[in-house]
C-alpha positions in Angstrom: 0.0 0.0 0.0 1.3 3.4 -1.1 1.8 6.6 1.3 -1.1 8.1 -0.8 -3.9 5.0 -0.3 -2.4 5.1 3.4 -2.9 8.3 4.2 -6.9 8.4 2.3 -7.5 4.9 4.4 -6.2 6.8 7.5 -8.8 10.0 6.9 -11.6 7.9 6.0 -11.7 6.1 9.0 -11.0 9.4 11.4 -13.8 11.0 9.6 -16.2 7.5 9.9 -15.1 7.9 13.4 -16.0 11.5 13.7 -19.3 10.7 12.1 -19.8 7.7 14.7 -19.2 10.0 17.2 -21.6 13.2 15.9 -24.6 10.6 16.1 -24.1 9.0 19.3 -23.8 12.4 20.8 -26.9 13.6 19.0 -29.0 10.5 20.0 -30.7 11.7 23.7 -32.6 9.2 25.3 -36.1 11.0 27.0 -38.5 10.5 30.1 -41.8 11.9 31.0 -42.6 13.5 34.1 -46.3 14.7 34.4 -46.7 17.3 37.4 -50.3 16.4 39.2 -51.3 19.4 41.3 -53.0 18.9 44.0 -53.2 22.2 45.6 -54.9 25.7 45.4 -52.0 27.3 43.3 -51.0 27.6 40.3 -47.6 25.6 40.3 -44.8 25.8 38.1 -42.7 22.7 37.1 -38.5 23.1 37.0 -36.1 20.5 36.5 -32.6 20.7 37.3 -33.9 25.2 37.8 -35.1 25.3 33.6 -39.0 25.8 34.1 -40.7 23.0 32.1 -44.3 23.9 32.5 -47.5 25.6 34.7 -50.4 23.4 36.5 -53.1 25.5 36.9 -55.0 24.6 40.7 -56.0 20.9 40.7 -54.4 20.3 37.4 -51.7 18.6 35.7 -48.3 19.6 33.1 -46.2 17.2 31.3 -42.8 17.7 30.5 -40.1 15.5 28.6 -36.9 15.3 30.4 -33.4 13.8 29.9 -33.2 10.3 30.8 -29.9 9.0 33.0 -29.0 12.6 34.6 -29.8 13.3 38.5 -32.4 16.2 38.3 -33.7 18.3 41.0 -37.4 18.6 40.6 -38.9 21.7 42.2 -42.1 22.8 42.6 -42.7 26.5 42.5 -45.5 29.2 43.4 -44.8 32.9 42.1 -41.4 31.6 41.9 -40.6 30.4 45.0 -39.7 26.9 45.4 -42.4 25.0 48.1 -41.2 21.5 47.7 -38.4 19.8 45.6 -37.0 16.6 45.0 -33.8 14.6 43.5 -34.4 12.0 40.4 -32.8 9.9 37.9 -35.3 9.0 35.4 -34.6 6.0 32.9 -34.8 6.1 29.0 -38.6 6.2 28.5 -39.8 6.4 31.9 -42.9 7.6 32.7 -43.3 9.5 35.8 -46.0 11.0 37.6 -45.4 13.8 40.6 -47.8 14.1 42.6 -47.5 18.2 44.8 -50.3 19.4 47.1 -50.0 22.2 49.9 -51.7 24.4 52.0 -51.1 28.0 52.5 -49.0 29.0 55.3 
């Protein structure tokens, strides 16, 4: 094999490799958490602090979340956090959080 065909075998496989890489990175796997809210107030849905989504009083939101990462789920009312948790969720899990609170 010449220096030429070596070197073009050489780049194809870095770029196949590169490629490889590109679409494992791009590939996310997903979970679905569904905020059920039990309470008076309008709640607002955050995981990991990015808001996700508003339940209106004794309604639910759903949300899709990254699967395999620790989130903190929080539960907020005019912005201020009244109960949170920590959660892994798995690749297609679907998850149902259940919030409900009185006033103070």
């Amino acid at each position: 094999m010449n220096k030429t065909m070596m070197a073009n075998l050489v780049a194809a496989l870095i770029f196949a490799s590169v490629l490889v890489g590109v679409t494992v990175a791009q590939e996310k796997s997903w979970a679905t958490l569904t905020l059920k809210n039990n309470s008076q107030f309008e709640v607002e849905l955050y995981v990991s602090d990015n808001y996700k989504c508003t339940a209106k009083a004794g309604k639910s939101c759903t949300a899709q979340v990254s699967a395999g990462l620790n989130h903190k789920l929080s539960a907020r009312v005019d912005g201020e956090q009244v109960t949170s948790q920590q959660y892994t969720f798995q690749e297609d899990e679907v998850r149902t959080w259940t919030v409900g609170f009185r006033p103070n």
